[in-house]
N, C-alpha and C positions, 0 to 999 in steps of 0.2 A: 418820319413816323417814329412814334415811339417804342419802345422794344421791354416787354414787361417778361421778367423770368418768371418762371413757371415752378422753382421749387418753392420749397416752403422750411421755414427753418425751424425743426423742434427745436425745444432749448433740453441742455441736457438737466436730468432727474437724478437724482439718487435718494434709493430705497436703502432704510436701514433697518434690520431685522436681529433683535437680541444682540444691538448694540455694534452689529456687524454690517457691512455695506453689503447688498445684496447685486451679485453679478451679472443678473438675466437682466435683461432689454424691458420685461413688462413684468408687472406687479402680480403675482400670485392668483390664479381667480378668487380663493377665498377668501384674500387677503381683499377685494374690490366690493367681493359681493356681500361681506361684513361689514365693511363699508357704506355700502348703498345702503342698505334694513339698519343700520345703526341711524344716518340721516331720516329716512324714513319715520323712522319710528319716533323721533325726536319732532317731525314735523307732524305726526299723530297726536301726537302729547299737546300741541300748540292748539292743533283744532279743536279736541275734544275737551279741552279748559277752552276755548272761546267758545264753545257751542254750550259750554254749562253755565256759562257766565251770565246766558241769556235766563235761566232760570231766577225770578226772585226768589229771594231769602227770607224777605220780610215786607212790610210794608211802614210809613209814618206819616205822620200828620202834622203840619206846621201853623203856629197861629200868628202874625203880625201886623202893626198898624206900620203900616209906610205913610212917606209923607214927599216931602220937596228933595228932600239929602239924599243922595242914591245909597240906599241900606244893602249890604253885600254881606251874601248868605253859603257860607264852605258848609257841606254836609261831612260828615265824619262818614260816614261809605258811601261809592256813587250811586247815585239812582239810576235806574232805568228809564223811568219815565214821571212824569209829572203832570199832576194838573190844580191850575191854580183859579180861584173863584174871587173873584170880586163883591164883596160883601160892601164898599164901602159907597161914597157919593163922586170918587172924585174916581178919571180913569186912572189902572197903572200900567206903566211901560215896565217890562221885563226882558232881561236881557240874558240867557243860558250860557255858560261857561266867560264869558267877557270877562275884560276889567275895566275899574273907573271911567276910564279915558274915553276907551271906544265903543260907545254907545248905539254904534252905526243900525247894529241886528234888532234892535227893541223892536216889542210886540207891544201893541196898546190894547188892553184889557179896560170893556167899558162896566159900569156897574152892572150888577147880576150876571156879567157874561162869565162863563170857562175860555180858562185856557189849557190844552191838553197838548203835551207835547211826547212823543215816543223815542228813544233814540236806540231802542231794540238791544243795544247793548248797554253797559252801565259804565255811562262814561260821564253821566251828568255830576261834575263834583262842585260845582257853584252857580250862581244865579245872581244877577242885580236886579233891584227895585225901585222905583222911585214914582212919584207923582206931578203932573204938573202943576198941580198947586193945591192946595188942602189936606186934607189923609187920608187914608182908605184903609180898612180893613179885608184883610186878605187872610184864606184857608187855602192850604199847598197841602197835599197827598202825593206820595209818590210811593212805587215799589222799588225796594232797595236791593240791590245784587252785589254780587262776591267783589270784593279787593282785590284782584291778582297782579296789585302793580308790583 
C-alpha cells in the first residue's frame, strides 16, 4: 500500500509594511480587504468598458467593385456589425477578420442577396472580397463602436 501524508506545506510569506517586514503570521484584515475592492473594482472597470463597447458610436457606408483579386478591406475603428448587398451580376465570397491565405470561412453572396453579419461587440476590424470571376459591385454598412484596444 501506498502511504500519502496528510500535511500540507505552506510556503513561507513575508509581508512588508512601510518598508518594514511585518511579524504576524496573517496579513492585516484591512490590508486583504483593500485588497479584495481594489481587484474588484478594477474588474468593474473591465465590464463596464465592455458593456459600452456594445453601444455604436456612429455608423458608415462602403462602396466597391470587387472582382477575381481578393480586395482586403482594414477599417480605421472596428465595426460591430455589418451588412453587405450585392448590387453586382457575379456572386461575392466574403471572408470577416481572415487573411489572404485562409479563405476557409467565405460566405457566398449571390446577387441582390444581403449579407448581415452581427458580432455584438466591435471587433470586426477587416474583411476580404473577391469574386469568382467577373465584378460585382457591392454596398457595406456597418455601425462602428469604441477603440479600446
Amino acid at each position: 500500500m501506498l502511504s500519502v501524508a496528510n500535511e500540507v506545506t505552506v510556503p513561507k510569506v513575508e509581508v512588508i509594511e512601510n518598508g518594514k517586514p511585518v511579524s504576524q503570521e496573517r496579513i492585516d484584515p484591512s490590508v486583504a480587504q483593500f485588497i479584495m475592492q481594489a481587484s474588484q473594482t478594477a474588474q468593474l472597470v473591465k465590464m463596464r468598458k465592455l458593456e459600452e463597447s456594445k453601444s455604436p458610436i456612429g455608423s458608415k457606408s462602403l462602396k466597391y467593385t470587387v472582382g477575381t483579386e481578393t480586395k482586403k478591406i482594414v477599417l480605421d475603428h472596428p465595426w460591430i456589425s455589418l451588412s453587405l448587398i450585392n448590387d453586382g451580376d457575379a456572386d461575392v465570397y466574403i471572408t470577416i477578420g481572415g487573411d489572404e491565405h485562409d479563405l476557409q470561412d467565405e460566405v457566398s453572396v449571390e446577387k441582390d442577396e444581403v449579407f448581415d453579419f452581427d458580432a455584438t461587440y466591435p471587433k470586426i476590424r477587416r474583411f476580404l472580397m473577391k469574386t469568382s470571376s467577373g465584378t460585382a459591385a457591392v454596398r457595406i454598412h456597418g455601425k462602428v463602436g469604441r477603440d479600446d484596444r
